[in-house]
C-alpha positions as CSV (number, residue, x, y, z in Angstrom):
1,X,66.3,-96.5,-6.3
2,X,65.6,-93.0,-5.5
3,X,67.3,-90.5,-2.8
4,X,64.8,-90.4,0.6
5,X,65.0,-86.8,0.6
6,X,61.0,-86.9,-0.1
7,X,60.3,-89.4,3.0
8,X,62.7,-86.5,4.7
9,X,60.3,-83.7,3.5
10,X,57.2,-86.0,4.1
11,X,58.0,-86.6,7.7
12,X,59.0,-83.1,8.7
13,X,55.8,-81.9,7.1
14,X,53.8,-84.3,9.7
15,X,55.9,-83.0,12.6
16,X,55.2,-79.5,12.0
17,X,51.8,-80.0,11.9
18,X,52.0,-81.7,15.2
19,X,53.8,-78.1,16.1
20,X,55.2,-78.8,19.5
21,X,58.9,-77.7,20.3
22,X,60.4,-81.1,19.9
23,X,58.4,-82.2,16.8
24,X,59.0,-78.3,15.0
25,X,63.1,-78.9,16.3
26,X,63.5,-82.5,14.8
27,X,61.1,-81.2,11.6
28,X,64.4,-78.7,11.2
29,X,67.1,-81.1,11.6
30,X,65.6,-83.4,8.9
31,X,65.2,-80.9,6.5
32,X,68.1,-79.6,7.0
33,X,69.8,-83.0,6.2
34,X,70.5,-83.2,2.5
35,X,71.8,-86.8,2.2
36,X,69.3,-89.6,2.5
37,X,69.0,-91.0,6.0
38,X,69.4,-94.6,7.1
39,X,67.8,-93.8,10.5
40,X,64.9,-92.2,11.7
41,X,64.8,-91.3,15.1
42,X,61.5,-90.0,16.9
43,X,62.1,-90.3,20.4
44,X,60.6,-88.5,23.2
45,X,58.2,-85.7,21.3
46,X,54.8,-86.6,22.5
47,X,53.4,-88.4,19.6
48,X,49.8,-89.6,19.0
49,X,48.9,-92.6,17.3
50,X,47.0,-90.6,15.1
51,X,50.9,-89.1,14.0
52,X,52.4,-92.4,14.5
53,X,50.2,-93.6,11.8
54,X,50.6,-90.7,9.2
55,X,54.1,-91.9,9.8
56,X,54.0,-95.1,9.1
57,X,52.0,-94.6,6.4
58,X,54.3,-92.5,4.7
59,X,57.3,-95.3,4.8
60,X,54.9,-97.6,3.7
61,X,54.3,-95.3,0.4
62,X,58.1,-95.0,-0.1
63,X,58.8,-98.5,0.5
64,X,56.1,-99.7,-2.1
65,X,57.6,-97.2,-4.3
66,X,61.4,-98.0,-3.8
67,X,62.7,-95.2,-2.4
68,X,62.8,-96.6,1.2
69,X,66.2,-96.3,2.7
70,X,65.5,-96.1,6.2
71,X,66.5,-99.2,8.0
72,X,66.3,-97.9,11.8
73,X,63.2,-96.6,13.2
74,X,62.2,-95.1,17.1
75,X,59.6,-94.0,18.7
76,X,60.5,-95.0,21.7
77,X,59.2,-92.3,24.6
78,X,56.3,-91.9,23.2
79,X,53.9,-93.1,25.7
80,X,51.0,-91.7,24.2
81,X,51.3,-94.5,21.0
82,X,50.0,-97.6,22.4
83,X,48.3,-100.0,21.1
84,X,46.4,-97.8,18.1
85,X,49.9,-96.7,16.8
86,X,51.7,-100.3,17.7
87,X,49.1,-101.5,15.1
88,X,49.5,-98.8,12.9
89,X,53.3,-99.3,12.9
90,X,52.3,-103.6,12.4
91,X,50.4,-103.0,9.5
92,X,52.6,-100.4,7.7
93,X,56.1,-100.2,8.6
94,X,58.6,-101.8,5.9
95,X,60.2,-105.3,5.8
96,X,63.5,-103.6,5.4
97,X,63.2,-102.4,8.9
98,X,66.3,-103.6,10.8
99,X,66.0,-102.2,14.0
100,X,63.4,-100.8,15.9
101,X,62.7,-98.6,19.3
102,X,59.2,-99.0,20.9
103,X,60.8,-98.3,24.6
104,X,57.8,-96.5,26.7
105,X,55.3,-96.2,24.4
106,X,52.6,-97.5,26.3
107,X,51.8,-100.8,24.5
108,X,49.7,-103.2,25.8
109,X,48.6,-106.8,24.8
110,X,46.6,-105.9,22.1
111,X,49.2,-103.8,19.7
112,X,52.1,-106.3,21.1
113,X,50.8,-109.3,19.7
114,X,50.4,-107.1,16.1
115,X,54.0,-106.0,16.7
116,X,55.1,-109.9,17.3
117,X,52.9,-111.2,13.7
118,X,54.8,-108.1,12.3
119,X,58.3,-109.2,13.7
120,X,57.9,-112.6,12.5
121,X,57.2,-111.6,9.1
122,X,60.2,-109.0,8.8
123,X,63.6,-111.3,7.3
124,X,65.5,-108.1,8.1
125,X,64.8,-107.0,11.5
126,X,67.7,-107.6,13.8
127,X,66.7,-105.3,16.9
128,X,63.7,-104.8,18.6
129,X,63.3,-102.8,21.9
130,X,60.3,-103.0,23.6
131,X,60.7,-102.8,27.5
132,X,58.7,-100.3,29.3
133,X,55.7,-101.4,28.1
134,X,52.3,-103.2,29.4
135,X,52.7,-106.5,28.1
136,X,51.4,-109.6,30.4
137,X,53.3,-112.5,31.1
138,X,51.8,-114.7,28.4
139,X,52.9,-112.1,25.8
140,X,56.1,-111.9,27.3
141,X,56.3,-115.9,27.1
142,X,55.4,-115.5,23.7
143,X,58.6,-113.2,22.5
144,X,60.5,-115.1,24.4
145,X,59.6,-118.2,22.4
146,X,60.2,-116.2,19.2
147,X,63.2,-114.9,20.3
148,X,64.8,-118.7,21.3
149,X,63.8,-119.8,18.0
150,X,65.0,-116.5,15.8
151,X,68.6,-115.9,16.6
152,X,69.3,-113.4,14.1
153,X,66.8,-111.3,15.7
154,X,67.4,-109.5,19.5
155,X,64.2,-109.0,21.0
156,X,64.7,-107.1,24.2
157,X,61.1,-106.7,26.1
């Protein structure tokens, strides 16, 4: 497997672009970082799902191309993702994913029954966070009944 310093690079490119204080202060601290990282941490810097997506996208690329080392994702804070970046984050995050923040994002219905088929489908997820968000009481029902089945996995809604 290769060293992540690429998905590093990759990511910190997006967040410049993006080129608010936050994004251009975490864009630093990653490429500062010369070991590969196990964690990726996006909290709270006013993401779009249009970035959430160019995200995902590219740890989708470094997973197909095994250099995917990053087990712990978060965007949680972000309330601007909803349900366009929850399904971008469905249908491109990795399966080695063990834990991931989605706190506040402003999800509703729609991208949390894509993050449910994705969480169902991911053998190494063992943390999801998801309060804060939109989701009716059927969907609620719904991870609830996952998470009674699936005691490996802690899904916190």
């Amino acid at each position: 497997m290769k060293n992540n310093n690429s998905i590093q690079t990759k990511v910190a490119a997006i967040l410049r672009e993006i080129a608010n204080e936050k994004c251009l202060a975490k864009a630093e601290i990653l490429t500062q970082t010369s070991s590969p990282i196990h964690s990726l941490h996006l909290r709270d810097l006013a993401l779009q799902p249009s970035d959430v997506t160019a995200i995902a996208t590219c740890l989708k690329q470094a997973d197909e191309s095994n250099e995917q080392f990053i087990q712990s994702i978060s965007f949680s804070y972000n309330p601007l993702l909803g349900d366009s970046g929850a399904i971008a984050l469905a249908n491109n995050l990795p399966k080695s994913i063990s834990e991931l923040g989605l706190v506040n994002c402003g999800i509703n219905d729609l991208g949390g029954l894509e993050i449910l088929r994705w969480i169902k489908n991911s053998p190494q997820l063992r943390m999801i966070c998801m309060e804060q968000n939109n989701f009716s009481d059927q969907l609620k029902l719904e991870f609830k009944k996952f998470s009674s089945k699936e005691d490996q996995t802690l899904v916190i809604y």
